[in-house]
N, C-alpha and C positions, 0 to 999 in steps of 0.2 A: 457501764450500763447507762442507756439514755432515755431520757423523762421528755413527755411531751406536755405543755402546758395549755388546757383544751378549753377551748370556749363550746360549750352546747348550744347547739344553735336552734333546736325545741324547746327550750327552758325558761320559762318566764315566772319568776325574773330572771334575771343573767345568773347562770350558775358556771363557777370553774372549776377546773379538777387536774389534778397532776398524777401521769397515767404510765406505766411502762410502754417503751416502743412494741414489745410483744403484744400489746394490744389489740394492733395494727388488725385489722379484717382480712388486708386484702397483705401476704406473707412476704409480696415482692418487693411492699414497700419499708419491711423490717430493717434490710442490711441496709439502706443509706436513706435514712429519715429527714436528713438535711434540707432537700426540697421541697419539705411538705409545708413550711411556713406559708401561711397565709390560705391556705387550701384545706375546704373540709373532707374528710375522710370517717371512715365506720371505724368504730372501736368496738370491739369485746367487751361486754361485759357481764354479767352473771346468768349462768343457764345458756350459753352459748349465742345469745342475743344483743343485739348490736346496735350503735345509735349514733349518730352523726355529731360529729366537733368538729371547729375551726380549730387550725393548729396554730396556735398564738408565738411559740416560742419550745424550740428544743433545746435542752441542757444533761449536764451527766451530775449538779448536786439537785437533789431531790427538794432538800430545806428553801433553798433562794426559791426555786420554783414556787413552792407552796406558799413564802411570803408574799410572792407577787400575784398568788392566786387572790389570798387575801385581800390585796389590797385593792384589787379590779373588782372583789365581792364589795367592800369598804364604796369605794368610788361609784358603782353602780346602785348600791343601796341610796346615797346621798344624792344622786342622779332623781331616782325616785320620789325620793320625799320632795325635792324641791318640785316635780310636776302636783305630788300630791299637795303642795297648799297651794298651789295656782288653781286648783280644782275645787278647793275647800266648799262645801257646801253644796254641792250637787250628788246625787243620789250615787254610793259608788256600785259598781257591778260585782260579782261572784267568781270574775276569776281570780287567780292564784297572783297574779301582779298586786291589784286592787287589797286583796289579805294583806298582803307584806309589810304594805304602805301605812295600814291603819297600824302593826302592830308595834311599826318602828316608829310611826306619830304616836304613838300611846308613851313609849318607851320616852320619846323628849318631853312628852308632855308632863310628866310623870317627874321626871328630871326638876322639871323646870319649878311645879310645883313644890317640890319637896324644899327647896332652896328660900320660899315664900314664909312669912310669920305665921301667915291668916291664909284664910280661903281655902283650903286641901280639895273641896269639894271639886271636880273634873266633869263640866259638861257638854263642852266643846274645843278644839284644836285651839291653841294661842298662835300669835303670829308667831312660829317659831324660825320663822325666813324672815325674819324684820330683825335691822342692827341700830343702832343710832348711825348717825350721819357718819361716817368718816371710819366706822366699824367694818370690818369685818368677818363671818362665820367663816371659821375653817371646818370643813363639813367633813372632812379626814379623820380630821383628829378626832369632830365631836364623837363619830361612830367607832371610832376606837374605843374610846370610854365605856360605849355603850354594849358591855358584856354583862354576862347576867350569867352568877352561878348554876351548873347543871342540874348538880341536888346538893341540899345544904351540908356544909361543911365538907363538901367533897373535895374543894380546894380546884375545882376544875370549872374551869369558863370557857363562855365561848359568844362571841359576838351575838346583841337579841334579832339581830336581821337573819344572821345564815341558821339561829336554831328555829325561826321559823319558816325560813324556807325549807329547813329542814323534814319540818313536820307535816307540813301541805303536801310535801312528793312521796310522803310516807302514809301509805293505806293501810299499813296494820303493823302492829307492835314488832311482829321479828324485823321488817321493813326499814321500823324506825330506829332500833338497836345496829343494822349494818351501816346504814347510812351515819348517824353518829358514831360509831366505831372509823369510817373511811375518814371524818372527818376530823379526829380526835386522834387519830395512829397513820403515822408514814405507811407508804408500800412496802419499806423495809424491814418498821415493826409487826408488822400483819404475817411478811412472809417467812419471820424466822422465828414465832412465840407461838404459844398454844392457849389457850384459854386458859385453861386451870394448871396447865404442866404438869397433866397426871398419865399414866399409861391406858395407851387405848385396850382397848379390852382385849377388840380383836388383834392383837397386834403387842402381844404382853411382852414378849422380847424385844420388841425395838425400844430404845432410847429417848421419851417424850421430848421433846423443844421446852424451852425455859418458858416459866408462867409469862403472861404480857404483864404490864405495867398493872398493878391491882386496884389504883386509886381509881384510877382512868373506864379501866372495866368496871367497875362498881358503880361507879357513878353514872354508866349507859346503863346498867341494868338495873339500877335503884329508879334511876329518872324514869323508865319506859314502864317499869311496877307503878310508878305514881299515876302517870298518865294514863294507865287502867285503870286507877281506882283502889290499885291493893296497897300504897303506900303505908296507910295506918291500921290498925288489927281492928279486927270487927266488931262493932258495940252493941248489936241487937240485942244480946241478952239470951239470944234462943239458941240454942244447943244443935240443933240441925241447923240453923240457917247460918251460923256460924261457921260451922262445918263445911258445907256447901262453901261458901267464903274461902276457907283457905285451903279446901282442894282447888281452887280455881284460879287462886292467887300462886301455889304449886306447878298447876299444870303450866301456867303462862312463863313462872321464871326457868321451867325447864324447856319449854318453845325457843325462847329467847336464847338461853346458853345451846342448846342445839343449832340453831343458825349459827351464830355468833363462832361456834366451833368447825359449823361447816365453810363460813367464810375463811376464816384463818387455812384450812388445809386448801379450800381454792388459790389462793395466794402464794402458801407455799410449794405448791404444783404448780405452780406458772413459773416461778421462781426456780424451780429446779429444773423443768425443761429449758430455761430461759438461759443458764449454766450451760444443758448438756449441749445445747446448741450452739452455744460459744464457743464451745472445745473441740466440737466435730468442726 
């Protein structure tokens, strides 16, 4: 089976993604992908809607891929920052690059402070692209470091650059649950596991798929509760508005597992025509 490794080329900032060949828009170019280096092409992707990538690199292990998705996310992140303190002090603009920038300068800055005896107080950018003489930043590594738990004690991380570019290209909560799921689970784990590994309803005699990883799931759908608001239980005191509260906090984590389940059988339907086509 073979993985293409995609550069978006409407994504700002640079975003990659490691995608089955089946993806392919156009079907002619499924059986021999090998040419596609270096050439954009449409990709598949949810609700039959399609969007252009550079093809950086075809392979058949999935993991090497993803590392080197990483690490182009890693390299491009640190790309940015270093334009953003050449800019420092000028008014930034509203798009999605200009976000990134502040939250991964916040992220060093943050760093940097914490390492200080005195002064915690944060009121402006340090020179964080300044070395002593004969120094210097390895800006790889530093953004290696810079992971930040998803939800506490979840035991799950993920670089503070791509959770927030994460969150920019995510318009609403189920959005932000699939996006950290692709991001968090192979194409392999997505296409052979099921949310909770329980029997579908409609479908009581077939044999469910093995639950996915439950840390990893928890901790999207804890993270994406918080980020509504429903993380902590309601303190008003008032009995209806309380109420109101955790029906709401209900409806959203059953939105959430509903998506998050509908991704999973997209997957594994790609994945099994993707088989039956192999065999014919």
């Amino acid at each position: 089976m073979s993985y293409l490794l995609i550069d978006w080329v409407d994504e700002l900032p640079k975003t990659y993604s490691v995608v089955l060949c089946n993806r392919l828009e156009d079907e002619s170019l499924r059986s021999d992908p090998s040419k596609l280096v270096g050439k954009t092409v449409q990709i598949l992707w949810n609700r039959g809607k399609s969007y252009p990538g550079l093809v950086l690199k075809i392979g058949t292990d999935e993991e090497v891929l993803v590392r080197e998705a990483d690490e182009l996310a890693i390299k491009a992140a640190s790309e940015n920052q270093v334009v953003s303190t050449s800019r420092r002090g000028k008014k930034r603009g509203a798009d999605r690059a200009d976000k990134i920038e502040e939250i991964v300068s916040a992220s060093l800055r943050l760093e940097e402070e914490a390492n200080r005896p005195t002064d915690t107080t944060i009121n402006s950018i340090d020179e964080v692209g300044t070395a002593p003489e004969g120094d210097s930043i390895n800006y790889e590594e530093k953004y290696r470091e810079l992971k930040v738990e998803l939800y506490p004690d979840s035991g799950v991380f993920l670089p503070s650059s791509d959770l927030a570019a994460i969150k920019i290209a995510s318009n609403k909560p189920t959005v932000l649950a699939r996006n950290l799921f692709r991001r968090l689970f192979s194409i392999e784990e997505m296409s052979s596991h099921s949310l909770f590994g329980k029997k579908c309803n409609a479908n009581q005699g077939q044999v469910p798929l093995p639950e996915i990883d439950v840390g990893r799931r928890n901790a999207v759908i804890n993270y994406v509760l918080k980020e509504e608001g429903f993380d902590a239980p309601p303190t008003t005191g008032n009995i209806e508005a309380d109420g109101i509260f955790l029906k709401a906090k209900k409806t959203t984590h059953k939105e959430i597992s509903k998506s998050l389940t509908e991704l999973l059988r997209q997957e594994h339907k790609q994945r099994v025509i993707s088989n039956y086509r192999l065999v014919t």
